[in-house]
C-alpha positions as CSV (number, residue, x, y, z in Angstrom):
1,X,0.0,0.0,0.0
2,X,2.7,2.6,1.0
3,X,4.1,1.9,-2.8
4,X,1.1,2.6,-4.2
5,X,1.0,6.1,-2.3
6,X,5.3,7.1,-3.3
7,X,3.3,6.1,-6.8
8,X,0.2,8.6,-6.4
9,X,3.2,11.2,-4.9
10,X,5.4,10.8,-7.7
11,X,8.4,9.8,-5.3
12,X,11.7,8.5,-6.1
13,X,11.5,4.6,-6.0
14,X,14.2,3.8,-4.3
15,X,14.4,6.4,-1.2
16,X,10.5,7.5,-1.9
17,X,11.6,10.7,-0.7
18,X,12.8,12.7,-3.6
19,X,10.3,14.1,-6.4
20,X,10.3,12.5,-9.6
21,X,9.1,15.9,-11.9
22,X,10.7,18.9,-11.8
23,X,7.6,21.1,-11.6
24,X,3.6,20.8,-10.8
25,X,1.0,18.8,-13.3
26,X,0.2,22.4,-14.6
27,X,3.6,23.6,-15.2
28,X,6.5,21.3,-17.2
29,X,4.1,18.8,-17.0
30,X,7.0,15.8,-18.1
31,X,10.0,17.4,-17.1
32,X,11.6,14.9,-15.0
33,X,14.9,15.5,-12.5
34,X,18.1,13.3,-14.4
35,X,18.5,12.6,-10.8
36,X,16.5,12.0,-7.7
37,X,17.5,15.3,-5.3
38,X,17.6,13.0,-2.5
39,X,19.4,9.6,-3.1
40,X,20.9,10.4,-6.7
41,X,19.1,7.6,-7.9
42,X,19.4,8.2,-12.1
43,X,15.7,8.1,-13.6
44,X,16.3,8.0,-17.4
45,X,18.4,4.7,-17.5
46,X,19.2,5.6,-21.0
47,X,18.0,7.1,-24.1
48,X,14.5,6.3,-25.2
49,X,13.9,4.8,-21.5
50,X,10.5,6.5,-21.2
51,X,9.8,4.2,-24.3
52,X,8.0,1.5,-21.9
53,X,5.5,4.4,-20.2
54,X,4.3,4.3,-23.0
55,X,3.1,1.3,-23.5
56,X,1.3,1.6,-19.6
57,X,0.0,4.7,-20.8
58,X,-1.8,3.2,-24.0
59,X,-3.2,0.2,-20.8
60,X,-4.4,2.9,-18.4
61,X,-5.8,5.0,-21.6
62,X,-7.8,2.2,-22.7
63,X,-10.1,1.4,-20.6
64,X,-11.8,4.6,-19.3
65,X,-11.9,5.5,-23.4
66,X,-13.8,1.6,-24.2
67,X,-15.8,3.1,-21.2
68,X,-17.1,6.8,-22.4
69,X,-17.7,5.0,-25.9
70,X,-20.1,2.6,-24.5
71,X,-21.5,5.3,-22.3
72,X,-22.0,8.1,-25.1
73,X,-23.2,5.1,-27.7
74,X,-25.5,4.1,-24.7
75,X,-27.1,7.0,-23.4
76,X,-27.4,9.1,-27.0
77,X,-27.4,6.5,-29.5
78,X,-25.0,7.9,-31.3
79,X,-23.4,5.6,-34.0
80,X,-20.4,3.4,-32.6
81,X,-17.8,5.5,-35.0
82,X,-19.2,8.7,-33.5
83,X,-19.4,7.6,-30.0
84,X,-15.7,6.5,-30.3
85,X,-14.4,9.6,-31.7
86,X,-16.3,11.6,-29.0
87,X,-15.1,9.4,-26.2
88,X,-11.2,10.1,-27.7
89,X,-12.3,13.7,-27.4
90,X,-13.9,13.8,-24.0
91,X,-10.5,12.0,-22.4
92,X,-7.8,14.2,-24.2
93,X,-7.5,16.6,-21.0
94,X,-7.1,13.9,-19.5
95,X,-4.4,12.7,-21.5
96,X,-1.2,14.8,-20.2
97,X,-2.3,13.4,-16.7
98,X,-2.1,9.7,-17.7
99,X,1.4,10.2,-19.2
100,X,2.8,11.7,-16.0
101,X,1.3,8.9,-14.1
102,X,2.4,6.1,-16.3
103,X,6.3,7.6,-16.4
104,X,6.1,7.2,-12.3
105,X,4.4,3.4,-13.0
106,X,7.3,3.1,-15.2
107,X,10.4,3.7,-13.1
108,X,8.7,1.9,-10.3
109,X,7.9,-1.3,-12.7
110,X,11.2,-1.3,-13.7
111,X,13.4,-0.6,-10.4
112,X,10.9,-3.6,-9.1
113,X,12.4,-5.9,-12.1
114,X,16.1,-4.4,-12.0
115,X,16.6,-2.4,-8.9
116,X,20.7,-2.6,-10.5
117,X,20.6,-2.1,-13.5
């Protein structure tokens, strides 16, 4: 449980002290520190590291858009196609969000795998 709180946090995985982002959601919203301020702990392994947030970013995308499709073909019978295209609308503000959070799912997944490497 306390992982999943560094996670929510945005805290270094190793010392879960130090902040993984430079700035706040609103301002450089994916400008992360080379280097955790607190244990030195490097974050971007190597180039192309944030490669793999990705990929957990298209799996945490997913689901909530599957879900306002449904919901707007649903509730205003809209067309599929339509109710799609406004469901990939409604979550774009959302979208910035979900690709800070699955940077910090990132480091964490892979320290857990290769807390070394």
């Amino acid at each position: 449980m306390a992982r999943w709180k560094d996670i929510l946090r945005e805290r270094c995985p190793r010392c879960r002290e130090g902040r993984i982002f430079r700035g706040s959601p609103l301002r450089g919203m994916l400008s992360v520190h080379e280097r955790c301020p607190v244990c030195g702990l490097r974050f971007e392994r190597e180039q192309g590291y944030f490669l793999g947030a990705m990929y957990v970013s298209y799996a945490l995308s997913i689901p909530p858009v599957a879900l306002l499709a449904l919901l707007f073909w649903w509730a205003a019978h809209w067309p599929y196609d339509v109710a799609i295209l406004a469901a990939f609308v409604a979550y774009l503000p959302a979208a910035p969000f979900v690709a800070r959070l699955a940077r910090v799912l990132w480091i964490h997944i892979d320290r857990g795998v290769d807390p070394n490497g």
